[in-house]
N, C-alpha and C positions, 0 to 999 in steps of 0.2 A: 515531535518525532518520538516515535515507541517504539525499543527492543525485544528482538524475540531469537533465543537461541534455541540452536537446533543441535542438536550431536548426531553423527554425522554415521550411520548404521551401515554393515557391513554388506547388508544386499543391496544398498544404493551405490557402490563400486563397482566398473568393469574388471573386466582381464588387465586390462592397465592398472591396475589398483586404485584407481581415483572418481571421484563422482561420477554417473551417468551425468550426461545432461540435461535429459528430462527431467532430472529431482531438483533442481534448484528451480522451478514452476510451482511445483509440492510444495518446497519450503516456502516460496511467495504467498501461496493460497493458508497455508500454517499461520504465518505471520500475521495476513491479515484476516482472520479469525481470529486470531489473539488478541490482535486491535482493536477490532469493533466489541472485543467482547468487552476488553480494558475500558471504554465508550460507554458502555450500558449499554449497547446496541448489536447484540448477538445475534448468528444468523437464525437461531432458533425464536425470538424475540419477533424478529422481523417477519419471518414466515406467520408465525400466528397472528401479526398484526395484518398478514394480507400482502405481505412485501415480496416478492424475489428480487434478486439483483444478480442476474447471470453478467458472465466475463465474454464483454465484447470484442475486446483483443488485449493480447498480451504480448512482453517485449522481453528479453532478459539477450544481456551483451555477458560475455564470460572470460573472465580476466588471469584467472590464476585457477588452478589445482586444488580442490579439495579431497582430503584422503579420509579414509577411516578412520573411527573415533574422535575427529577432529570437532569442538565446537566452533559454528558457525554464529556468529550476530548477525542479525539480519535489523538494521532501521528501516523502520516506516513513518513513511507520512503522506499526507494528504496533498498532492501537488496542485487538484485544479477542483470543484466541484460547480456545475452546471446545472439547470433548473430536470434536464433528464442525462447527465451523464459525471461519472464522479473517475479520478485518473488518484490511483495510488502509485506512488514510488517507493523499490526496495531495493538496498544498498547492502551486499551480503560479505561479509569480512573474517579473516582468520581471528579467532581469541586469542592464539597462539602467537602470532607475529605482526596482528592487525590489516595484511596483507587483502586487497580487496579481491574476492573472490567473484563477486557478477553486480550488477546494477541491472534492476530492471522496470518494469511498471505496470499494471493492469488496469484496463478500461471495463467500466462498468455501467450500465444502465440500470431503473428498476421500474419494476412491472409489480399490475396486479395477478392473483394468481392464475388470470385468464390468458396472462402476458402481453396486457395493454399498458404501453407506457403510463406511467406516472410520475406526475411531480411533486415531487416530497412535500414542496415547501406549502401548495394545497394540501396533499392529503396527509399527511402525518409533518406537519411544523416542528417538533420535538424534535424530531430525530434529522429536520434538514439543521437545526440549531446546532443540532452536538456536533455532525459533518462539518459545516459551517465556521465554527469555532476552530476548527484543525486546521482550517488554510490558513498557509504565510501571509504576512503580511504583504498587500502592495502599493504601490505610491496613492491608490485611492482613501487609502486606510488614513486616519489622522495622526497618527504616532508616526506617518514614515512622511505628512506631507513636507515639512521642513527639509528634509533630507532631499526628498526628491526635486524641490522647487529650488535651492541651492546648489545641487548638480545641474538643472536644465539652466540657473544663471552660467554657469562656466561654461556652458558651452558658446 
C-alpha cells in the first residue's frame, strides 16, 4: 500500500466550507499517478510504450468532512488485477485526527493506442510483473497456504 497526500485547496470547497465532492475522484486519480509512478510505471512511460488504461468505472463512498488547508492521506493499493482489467482501492483519511474521509476504487482496462484491448502479461510482461507484485496475498499464494488450510480444518 502507498501514501499520497494531498492539502486540501481553497477552490475545492463549497459555500459550506467543506470539500466538493467531485474532488475526492481528483485526488483518487492524483494518488494513483503517484503510484504508478512510485512503480516505474508512469502514465507518460506507459503511453509511449503504446499503453492507455482509461477509467472504466469508478466508486468513492464519503464519510466525514474535509475542510480547507487540511492534509488528506490517501492509501493505495492494488485490490484485484485481471489478464484485461486492474481494480485499485483508495482510503482517504484526516492527517489531523486520522478521521476517514471516503474509501473508494477505480476500474481500469488497457488498450492499445487504437483502443483494442490488451493483455499486459503478452504484450508488455514487465509492467503485468510490477502490477502483479502489488496484489495481497491470497490463500493460493504459498506464504498464506498453511493459514488457509488450517482455517478450512476448523470449520
Amino acid at each position: 500500500m502507498q501514501v499520497y497526500v494531498h492539502r486540501v485547496h481553497y477552490y475545492e470547497t463549497d459555500k459550506m466550507g467543506c470539500v466538493h465532492h467531485s474532488n475526492h475522484i481528483r485526488w483518487m486519480e492524483e494518488a494513483r499517478v503517484a503510484f504508478l509512478e512510485e512503480l516505474g510505471i508512469s502514465f507518460r512511460t506507459m503511453e509511449a510504450r503504446g499503453i492507455y488504461s482509461p477509467v472504466v468505472g469508478v466508486e468513492c463512498r464519503y464519510r466525514h468532512p474535509a475542510y480547507f488547508d487540511e492534509e488528506i492521506q490517501i492509501l493505495v493499493r492494488i485490490s484485484s488485477f485481471e489478464t484485461l482489467r486492474l481494480k485499485i482501492e483508495y482510503e482517504m483519511s484526516s492527517m489531523t485526527d486520522g478521521e476517514i474521509i471516503a474509501t473508494g476504487s477505480s476500474e481500469h482496462c488497457f488498450t492499445d493506442l487504437t483502443g483494442r484491448p490488451i493483455a499486459l502479461k503478452k504484450t508488455h510482461p514487465d509492467i503485468d510483473a510490477v502490477l502483479r507484485a502489488q496484489l495481497p496475498l491470497s490463500c493460493s499464494d504459498a506464504q498464506c497456504a498453511p493459514q488457509c488450510s488450517s482455517a478450512q480444518n476448523k470449520k
